[in-house]
C-alpha positions as semicolon CSV with decimal commas, in nm:
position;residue;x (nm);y (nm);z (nm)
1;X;-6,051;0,454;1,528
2;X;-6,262;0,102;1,421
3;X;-5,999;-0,101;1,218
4;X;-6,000;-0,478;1,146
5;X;-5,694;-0,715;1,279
6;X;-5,430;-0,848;0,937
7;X;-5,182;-0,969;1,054
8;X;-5,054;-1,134;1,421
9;X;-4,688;-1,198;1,467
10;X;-4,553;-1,218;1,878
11;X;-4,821;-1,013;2,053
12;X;-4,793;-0,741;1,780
13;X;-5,108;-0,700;1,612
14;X;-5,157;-0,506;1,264
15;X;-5,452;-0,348;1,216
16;X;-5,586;-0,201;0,941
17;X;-5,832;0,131;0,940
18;X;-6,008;0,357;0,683
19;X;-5,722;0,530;0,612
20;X;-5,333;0,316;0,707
21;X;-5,247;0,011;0,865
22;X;-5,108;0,064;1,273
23;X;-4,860;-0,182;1,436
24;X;-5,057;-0,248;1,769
25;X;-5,038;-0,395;2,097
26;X;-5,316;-0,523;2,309
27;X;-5,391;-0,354;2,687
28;X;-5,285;-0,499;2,951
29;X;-5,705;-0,600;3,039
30;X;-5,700;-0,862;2,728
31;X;-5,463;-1,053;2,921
32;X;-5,631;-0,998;3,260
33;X;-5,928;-1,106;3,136
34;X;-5,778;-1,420;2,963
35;X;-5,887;-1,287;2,554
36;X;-5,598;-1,280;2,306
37;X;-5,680;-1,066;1,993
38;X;-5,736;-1,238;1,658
39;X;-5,695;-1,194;1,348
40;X;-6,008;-1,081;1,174
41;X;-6,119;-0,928;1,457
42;X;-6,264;-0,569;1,446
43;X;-6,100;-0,354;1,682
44;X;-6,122;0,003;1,819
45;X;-5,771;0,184;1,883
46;X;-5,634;0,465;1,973
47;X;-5,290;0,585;1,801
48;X;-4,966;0,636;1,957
49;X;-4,883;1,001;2,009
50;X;-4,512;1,004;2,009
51;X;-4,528;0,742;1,654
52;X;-4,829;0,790;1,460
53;X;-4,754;0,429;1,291
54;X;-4,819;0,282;1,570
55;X;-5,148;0,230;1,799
56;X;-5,283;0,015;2,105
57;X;-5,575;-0,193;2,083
58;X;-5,885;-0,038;2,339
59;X;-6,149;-0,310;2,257
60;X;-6,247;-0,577;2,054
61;X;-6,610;-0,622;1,923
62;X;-6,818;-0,943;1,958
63;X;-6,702;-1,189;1,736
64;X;-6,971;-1,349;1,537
65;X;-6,735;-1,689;1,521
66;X;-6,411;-1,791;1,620
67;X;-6,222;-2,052;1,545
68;X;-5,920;-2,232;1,722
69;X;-5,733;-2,382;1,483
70;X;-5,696;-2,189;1,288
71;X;-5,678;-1,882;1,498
72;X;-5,883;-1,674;1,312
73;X;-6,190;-1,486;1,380
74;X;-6,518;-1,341;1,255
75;X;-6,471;-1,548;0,870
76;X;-6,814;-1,606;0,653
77;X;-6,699;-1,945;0,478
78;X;-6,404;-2,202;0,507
79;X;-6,245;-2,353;0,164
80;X;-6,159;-2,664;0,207
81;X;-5,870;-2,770;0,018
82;X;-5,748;-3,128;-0,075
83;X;-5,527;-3,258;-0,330
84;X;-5,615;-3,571;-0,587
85;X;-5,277;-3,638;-0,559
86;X;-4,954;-3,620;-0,405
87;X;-5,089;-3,602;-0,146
88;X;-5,379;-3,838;-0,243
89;X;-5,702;-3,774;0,015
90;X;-5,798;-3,875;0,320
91;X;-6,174;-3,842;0,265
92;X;-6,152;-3,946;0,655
93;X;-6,000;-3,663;0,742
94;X;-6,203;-3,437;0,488
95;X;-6,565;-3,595;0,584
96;X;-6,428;-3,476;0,952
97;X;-6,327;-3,087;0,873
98;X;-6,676;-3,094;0,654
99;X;-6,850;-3,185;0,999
100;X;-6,660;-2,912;1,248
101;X;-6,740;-2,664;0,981
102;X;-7,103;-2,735;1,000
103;X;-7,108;-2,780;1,332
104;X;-6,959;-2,422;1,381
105;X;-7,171;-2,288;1,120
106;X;-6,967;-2,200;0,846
107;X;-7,063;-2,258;0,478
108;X;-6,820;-2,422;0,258
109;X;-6,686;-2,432;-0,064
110;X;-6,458;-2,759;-0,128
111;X;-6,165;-2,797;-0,383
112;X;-5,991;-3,037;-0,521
113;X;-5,640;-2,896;-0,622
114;X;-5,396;-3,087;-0,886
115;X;-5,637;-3,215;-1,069
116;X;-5,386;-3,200;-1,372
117;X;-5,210;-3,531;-1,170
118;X;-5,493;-3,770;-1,182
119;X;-5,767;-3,917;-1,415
120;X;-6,113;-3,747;-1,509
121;X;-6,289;-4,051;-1,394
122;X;-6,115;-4,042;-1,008
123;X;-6,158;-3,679;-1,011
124;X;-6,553;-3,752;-1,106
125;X;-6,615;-3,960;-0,827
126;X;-6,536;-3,745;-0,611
127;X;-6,706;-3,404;-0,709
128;X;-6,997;-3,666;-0,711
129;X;-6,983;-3,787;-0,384
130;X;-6,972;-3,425;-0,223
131;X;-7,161;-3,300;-0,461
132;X;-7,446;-3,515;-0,350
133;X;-7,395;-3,443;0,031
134;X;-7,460;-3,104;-0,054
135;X;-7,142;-2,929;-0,111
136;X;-7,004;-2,639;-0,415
137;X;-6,690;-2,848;-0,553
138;X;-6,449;-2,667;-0,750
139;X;-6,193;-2,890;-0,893
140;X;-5,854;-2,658;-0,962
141;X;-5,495;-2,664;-1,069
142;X;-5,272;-2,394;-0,970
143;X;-5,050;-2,536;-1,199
144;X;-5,258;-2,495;-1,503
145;X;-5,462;-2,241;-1,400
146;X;-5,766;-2,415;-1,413
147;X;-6,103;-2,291;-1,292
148;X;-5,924;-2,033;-1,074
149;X;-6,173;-1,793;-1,156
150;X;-6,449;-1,998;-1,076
151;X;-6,241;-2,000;-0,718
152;X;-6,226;-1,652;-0,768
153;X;-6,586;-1,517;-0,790
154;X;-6,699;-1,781;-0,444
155;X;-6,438;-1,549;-0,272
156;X;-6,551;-1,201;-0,346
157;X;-6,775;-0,986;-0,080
158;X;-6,672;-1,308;0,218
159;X;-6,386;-1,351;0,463
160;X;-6,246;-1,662;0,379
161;X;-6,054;-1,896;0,567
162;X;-5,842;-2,156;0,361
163;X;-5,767;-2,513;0,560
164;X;-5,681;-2,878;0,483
165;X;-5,367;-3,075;0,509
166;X;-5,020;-2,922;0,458
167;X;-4,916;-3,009;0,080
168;X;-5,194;-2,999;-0,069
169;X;-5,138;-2,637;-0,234
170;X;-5,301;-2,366;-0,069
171;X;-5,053;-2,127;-0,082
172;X;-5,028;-2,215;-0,472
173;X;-5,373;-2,172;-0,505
174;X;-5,337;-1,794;-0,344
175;X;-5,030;-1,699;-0,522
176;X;-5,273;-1,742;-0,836
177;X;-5,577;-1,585;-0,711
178;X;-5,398;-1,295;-0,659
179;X;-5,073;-1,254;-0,897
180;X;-4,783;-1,071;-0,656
181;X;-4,844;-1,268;-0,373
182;X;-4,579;-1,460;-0,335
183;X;-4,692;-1,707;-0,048
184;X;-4,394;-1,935;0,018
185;X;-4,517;-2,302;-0,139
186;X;-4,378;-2,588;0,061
187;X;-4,241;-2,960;-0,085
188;X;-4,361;-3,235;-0,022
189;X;-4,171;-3,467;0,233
190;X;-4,071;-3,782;0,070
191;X;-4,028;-3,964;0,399
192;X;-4,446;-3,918;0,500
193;X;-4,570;-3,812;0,164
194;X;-4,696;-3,487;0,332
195;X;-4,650;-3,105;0,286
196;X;-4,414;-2,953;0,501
197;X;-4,548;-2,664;0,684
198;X;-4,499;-2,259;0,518
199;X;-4,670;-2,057;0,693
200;X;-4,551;-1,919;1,011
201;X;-4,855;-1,704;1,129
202;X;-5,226;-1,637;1,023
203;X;-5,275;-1,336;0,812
204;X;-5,545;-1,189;0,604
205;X;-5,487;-1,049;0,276
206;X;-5,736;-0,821;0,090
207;X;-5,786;-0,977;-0,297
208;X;-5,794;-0,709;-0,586
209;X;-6,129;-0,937;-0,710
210;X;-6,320;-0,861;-0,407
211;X;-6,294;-1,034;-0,038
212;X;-6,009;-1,142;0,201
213;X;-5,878;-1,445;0,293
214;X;-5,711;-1,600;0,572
215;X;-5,351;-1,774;0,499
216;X;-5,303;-1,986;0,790
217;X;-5,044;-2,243;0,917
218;X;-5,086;-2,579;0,808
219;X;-5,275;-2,878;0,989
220;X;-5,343;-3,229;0,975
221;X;-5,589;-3,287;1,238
222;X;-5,845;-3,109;1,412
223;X;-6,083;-3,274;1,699
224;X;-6,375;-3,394;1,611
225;X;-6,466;-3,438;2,036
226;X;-6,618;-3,072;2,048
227;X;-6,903;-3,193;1,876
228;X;-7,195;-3,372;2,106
229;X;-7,257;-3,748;1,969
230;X;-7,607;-3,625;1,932
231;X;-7,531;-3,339;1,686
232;X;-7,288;-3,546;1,465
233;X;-7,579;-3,654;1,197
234;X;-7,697;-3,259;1,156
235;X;-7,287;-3,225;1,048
236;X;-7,336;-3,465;0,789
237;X;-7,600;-3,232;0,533
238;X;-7,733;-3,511;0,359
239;X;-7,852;-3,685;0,642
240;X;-8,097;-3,428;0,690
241;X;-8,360;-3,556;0,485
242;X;-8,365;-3,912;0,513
243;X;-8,389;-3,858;0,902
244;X;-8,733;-3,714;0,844
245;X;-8,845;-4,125;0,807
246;X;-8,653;-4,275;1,144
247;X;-8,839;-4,403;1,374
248;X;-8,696;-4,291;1,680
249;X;-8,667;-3,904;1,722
250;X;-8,305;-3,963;1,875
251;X;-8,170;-4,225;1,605
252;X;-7,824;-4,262;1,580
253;X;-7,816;-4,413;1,234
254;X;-7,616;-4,710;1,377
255;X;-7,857;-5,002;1,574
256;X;-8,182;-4,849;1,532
257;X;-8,462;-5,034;1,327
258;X;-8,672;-4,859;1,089
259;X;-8,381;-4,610;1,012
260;X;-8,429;-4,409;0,723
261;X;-8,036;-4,271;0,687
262;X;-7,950;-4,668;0,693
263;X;-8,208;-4,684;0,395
264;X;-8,068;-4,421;0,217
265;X;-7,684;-4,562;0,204
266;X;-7,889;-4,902;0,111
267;X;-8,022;-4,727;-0,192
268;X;-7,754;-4,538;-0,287
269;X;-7,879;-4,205;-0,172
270;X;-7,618;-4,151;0,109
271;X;-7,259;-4,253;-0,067
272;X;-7,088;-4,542;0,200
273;X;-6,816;-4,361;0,224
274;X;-6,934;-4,079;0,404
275;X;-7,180;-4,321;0,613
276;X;-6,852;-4,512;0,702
277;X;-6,661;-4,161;0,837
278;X;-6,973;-4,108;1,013
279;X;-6,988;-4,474;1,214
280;X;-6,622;-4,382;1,309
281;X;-6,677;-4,050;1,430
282;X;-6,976;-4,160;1,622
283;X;-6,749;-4,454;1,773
284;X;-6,483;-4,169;1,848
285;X;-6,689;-3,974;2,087
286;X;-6,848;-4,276;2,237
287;X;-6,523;-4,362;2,339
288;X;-6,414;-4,028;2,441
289;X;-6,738;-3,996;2,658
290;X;-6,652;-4,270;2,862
291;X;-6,270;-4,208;2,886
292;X;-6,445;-3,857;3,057
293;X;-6,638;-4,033;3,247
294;X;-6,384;-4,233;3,428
């Protein structure tokens, strides 16, 4: 039977088919062959005789992405989740997620969550910075409900994986997507002024409004070194055009003359804040290339 990977929990996998939901292990070849099932994957198994709850996985189709962290596989879009506050955000860290999803090719939807704790006019500035590099911003409260249907309707007919920083209220965010949930919603730790981790394992949950999502554990970092120094600007969306008016094919954006990205932070076209995450990132993997070649 064709079924599609839930839930992963210690080498059992559960896997979900037309008709019931099968505890599963792997065969012995995944591991022979180095490939540890994901979740999201789409699987063929065959069901225990002796326990018809329970099955073995025979094969696993080609995925059409996977991702590492999280572990998840086969997902249409990411939503990227930071806070406005408590935590407040590290556009740092969110200008570098933005450019591994594009870099993987996943589309994304970006929210701000607990927008009830800070000012209309900070909240502004940033829907209009991403806004303007090209992104769908959905600002949200899962305290106060608001725009969770808006969150809602980007979610139905995709696989969705949900990522950002621990804290910043994913798991809120689900529990009111999808009333019954009960995801387990983490504090925040005074001591760092970050979430503490709550979930344990990656798991996707079908929505009553249409989709699935991923819940996945927590994460505060995620390396930016997979990406080639020479692919880093087609990460950054709004680059895109400008580049069209360098002079050099291969421009960096950094020393070049005649550089039409360097115009367009100039002019206001490119915001400097994203221009600034991208001089560090490209600074990152300069230095990582020659710590590699050492």
């Amino acid at each position: 039977m064709q079924g599609i990977i839930m839930k992963a929990i210690a080498g059992f996998y559960y896997v979900k088919t037309a008709d019931n939901l099968y505890e599963c292990r792997a065969r012995g070849i995944f591991k022979n062959r180095k490939i540890t099932p994901l979740v999201g994957d789409k699987v063929t198994i065959s069901v225990d005789e002796s326990d018809p709850t329970k099955g073995r996985i025979e094969t696993i189709e080609d995925r059409s992405i996977e991702l590492v962290r999280p572990p998840v596989a086969n997902v249409t879009q990411a939503i990227i989740v930071f806070s406005v506050a408590q935590p407040d955000p590290n556009l740092n860290l969110l200008d570098k997620l933005l450019a591994i999803c594009a870099y993987r090719g996943l589309k994304v939807v970006l929210c701000f969550n607990k927008v009830d704790l800070e000012n209309a006019s900070f909240i502004q500035s940033l829907e209009t910075i991403y806004e303007h590099a090209g992104y769908k911003v959905i600002p949200t409260s899962a305290t106060n409900h608001i725009e969770i249907d808006a969150l809602k309707a980007v979610l139905k007919d995709e696989i969705s994986v949900f990522a950002g920083p621990s804290g910043v209220g994913k798991s809120s965010l689900l529990n009111e997507i999808q009333a019954g949930m009960q995801l387990q919603v983490g504090s925040l730790s005074k001591k760092i002024n970050r979430g503490k981790h709550t979930t344990r394992h990656s798991e996707l949950i079908e929505l009553t409004s249409g989709g699935m999502v991923v819940d996945t554990p927590g994460f505060t970092s995620m390396d930016i070194t997979e990406i080639e120094i020479e692919s880093l600007s087609d990460c950054f969306l709004e680059f895109k055009q400008p580049s069209e008016s360098c002079r050099f094919n291969n421009c960096l954006h950094i020393n070049e003359p005649h550089c039409g990205v360097k115009d367009a932070v100039k002019n206001g076209a490119i915001h400097q804040s994203r221009y600034d995450s991208y001089v560090y990132f490209i600074n990152a993997l300069e230095e990582h290339r020659r710590f590699k070649s050492w």
